[in-house]
C-alpha positions, 0 to 999 in steps of 0.5 A: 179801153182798160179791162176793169181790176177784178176788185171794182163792182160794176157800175151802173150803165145809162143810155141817152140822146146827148140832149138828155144825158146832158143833165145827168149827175151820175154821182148819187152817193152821198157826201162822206163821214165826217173825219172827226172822232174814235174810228168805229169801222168802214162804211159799208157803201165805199168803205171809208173810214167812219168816225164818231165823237159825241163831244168832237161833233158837238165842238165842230157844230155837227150835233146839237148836244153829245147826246147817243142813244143806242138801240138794238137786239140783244148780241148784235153788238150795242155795248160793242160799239159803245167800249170802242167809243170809250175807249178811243174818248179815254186816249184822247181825255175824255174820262169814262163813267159806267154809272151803275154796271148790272152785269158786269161788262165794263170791268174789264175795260176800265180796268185796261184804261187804268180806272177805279173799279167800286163794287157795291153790294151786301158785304162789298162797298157801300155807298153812304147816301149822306156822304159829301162825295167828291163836293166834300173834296172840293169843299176844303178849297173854298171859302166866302161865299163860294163855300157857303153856296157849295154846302148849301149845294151838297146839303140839297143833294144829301136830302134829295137822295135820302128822300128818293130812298125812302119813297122807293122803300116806302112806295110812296112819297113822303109828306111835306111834314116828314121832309121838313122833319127829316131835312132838319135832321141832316142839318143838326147831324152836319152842325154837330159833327165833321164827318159826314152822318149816316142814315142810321144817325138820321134814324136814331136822332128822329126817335130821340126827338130833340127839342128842335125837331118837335120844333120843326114838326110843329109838335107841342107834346112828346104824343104829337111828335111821336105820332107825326113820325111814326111812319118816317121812323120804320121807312127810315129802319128799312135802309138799315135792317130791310133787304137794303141793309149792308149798302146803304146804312155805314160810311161811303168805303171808298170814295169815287176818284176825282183823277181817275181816268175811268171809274166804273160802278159795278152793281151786279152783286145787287142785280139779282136782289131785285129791282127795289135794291137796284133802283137804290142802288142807281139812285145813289150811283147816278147821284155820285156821278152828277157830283163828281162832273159837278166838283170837277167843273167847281175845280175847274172854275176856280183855276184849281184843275183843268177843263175836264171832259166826260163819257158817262155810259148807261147800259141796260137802260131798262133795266135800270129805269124800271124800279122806280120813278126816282131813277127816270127824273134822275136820267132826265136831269143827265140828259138835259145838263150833260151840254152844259156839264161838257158831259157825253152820254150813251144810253144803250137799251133792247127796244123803244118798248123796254121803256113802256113797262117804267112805272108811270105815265110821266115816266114813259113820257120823260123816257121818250124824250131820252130818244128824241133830246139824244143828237147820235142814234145808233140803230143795230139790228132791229126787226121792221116793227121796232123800225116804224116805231123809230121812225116816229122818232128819226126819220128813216128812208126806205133804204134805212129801213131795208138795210137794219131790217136784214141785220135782225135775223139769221138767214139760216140754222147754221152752227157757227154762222155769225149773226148777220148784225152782228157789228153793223150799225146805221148812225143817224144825226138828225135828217142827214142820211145815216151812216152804216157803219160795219165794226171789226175788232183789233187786237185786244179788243176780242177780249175786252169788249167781249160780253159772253164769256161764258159761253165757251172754254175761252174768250176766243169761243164767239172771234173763232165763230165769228170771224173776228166782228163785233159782238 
């Protein structure tokens, strides 16, 4: 007998009669990954190469919907995992949408791929709410009945926006009668000109009151007009000279790009304004990206562009989500559709509790079903808690629960010693065994993906210290 090679564990060694060991099948691992996707690392049993594509499992009937919902603590490599997938989709088509980038993370990235770079913020880009956005481009080649139903398409997304705007500055809802008052108000602007209006033209055509908006209010006298829309008109002046001003009352300063292969938002200039600005500001963001996927399925349908599939990447979850109802219902909309849209989406967040702090009952709710609609869970490390609140969720074996559990921590108070999770995964799609999965970077990806810095002299401070895993 052959000594075994020093590289080979020890295997395990059973003893029995003959009668007994007949029945034995020794091969107790599992059957393998599926080679079908980005490569995200070695699994850390056997060492086969792991791959992952939400839109590729989709195709080949591994998952139910492109769904990916990433959950781990901060530093051990969430956005990791999410930029090698976007960056493996985006070499084989598939475009990439960062719809609302709070730090901002994604820039450089998208700038590598190539990609459209909008940052919005008092004194950079704004976003006009009633813009047409990429349906306006799309409109121009159209007509007949396609074309009416595309503007009747763009005028119930400008509303929808313009009144989710003005419930998250006013704190409340508005009134059927001030929606009607106000819808008819974007639909004189549109009638009377070609370029799309403004919230200030809203503004300014509301306090002039023409005959058919006391119409529309139902008002007999100028008095009666005037006092049904007291309260619509400084609602509407707090998007113009409020804490919004600069960001939502001008034209749109550059459009979103139908043919880019990636387009990032970068929303970190508004981040540090507080949650109202940002909840605005992901409101309309969220809003362009739908109309963006939506233009390109229109092209598509009508043979004027080919088939085109997307990536839309929502990281900081919670942070995002918490300023406003508005935001939720929105989220909710992408998660539902993104099947039929030929969209990917990953949500990244801390925790499953970051999602109990959103304002309402109904918005906790909707937020729990972002976990459980989503096919593709990816759990980094987690501390045994969080674990059995994830197992309310996805079904975890105590094998599961052990292994994430060990990458939550630190071991010891050692300066330089990477943090035990720090590139480890546990990739969960329904009730198969999870895949864990160990990522290493290569190449330009240590500074690509890196997401601090700023913590050392150079991009190279956290690879020099962590031998080269993701961070």
């Amino acid at each position: 007998m052959y000594p075994a090679p020093a590289h080979v564990a020890p295997c395990m060694e059973y003893q029995g009669t003959t009668t007994q060991l007949c029945g034995l099948f020794p091969f107790v691992a599992g059957s393998g990954s599926p080679a079908l996707g980005v490569p995200i690392g070695r699994h850390m049993l056997w060492g086969e190469v792991v791959c992952l594509d939400p839109l590729v499992w989709l195709r080949s009937g591994l998952v139910t919907n492109p769904g990916v919902f990433v959950v781990g603590q901060p530093g051990v490599g969430k956005s990791t995992i999410a930029k090698r997938l976007a960056t493996g989709m985006a070499a084989t088509g598939t475009r990439l949408l960062v719809l609302g980038d709070t730090k901002p993370d994604y820039t450089p990235l998208v700038t590598y791929l190539g990609g459209q770079i909008i940052q919005v913020g008092r004194g950079m880009d704004r976003i006009n709410p009633l813009d047409a956005g990429p349906l306006g481009a799309v409109l121009g080649h159209m007509t007949g009945p396609d074309a009416a139903q595309l503007r009747l398409e763009i005028r119930g997304r400008r509303l929808a926006l313009l009144l989710a705007l003005c419930a998250l500055v006013r704190g409340r809802s508005l009134s059927n009668g001030e929606e009607v008052v106000l819808g008819r108000a974007v639909d004189l602007l549109t009638e009377r000109s070609t370029v799309d209006s403004t919230v200030p033209d809203v503004l300014a055509l509301i306090e002039s009151g023409p005959d058919e908006l006391h119409a529309a209010a139902r008002a007999r006298t100028d008095g009666e007009y005037r006092r049904r829309t007291d309260e619509l008109v400084p609602t509407l002046a707090l998007l113009c000279d409020g804490t919004l001003r600069g960001v939502f009352d001008g034209p749109t300063t550059r459009a979103l790009d139908l043919d880019a292969p990636a387009v990032s938002v970068d929303i970190s200039r508004v981040a540090a304004a507080g949650d109202t600005l940002v909840a605005a500001a992901m409101l309309s963001v969220w809003s362009y990206g739908h109309a963006l996927v939506d233009a390109a399925a229109v092209l598509t349908d009508h043979g004027l562009a080919p088939r085109r599939h997307y990536l839309a990447v929502m990281d900081e979850l919670w942070r995002a989500l918490r300023g406003a109802s508005g935001l939720v219902e929105h989220a909710d909309a992408l998660t539902r559709l993104n099947r039929a849209k030929g969209m990917a989406t990953i949500m990244i967040t801390h925790s499953l509790a970051d999602l109990d702090a959103l304002p309402t009952p109904a918005d906790r709710a909707k937020a729990q079903g972002f976990v459980e609609r989503a096919a593709i869970k990816i759990l980094a490390g987690l501390p045994p808690r969080e674990l059995d609140r994830i197992h309310q969720v996805v079904p975890l074996n105590t094998a599961e629960r052990d292994l994430v559990a060990s990458w939550a921590a630190p071991e010891a108070w050692l300066p330089g010693i990477a943090h035990p999770g720090r590139g480890k995964y546990l990739i969960k799609t329904g009730e198969r065994p999870g895949l864990p999965v160990a990522l290493t970077l290569v190449g330009d990806e240590h500074t690509l993906y890196d997401t601090d810095p700023k913590f050392g002299p150079d991009s190279g401070w956290i690879e020099r210290n962590s031998g080269g895993v993701a961070r």
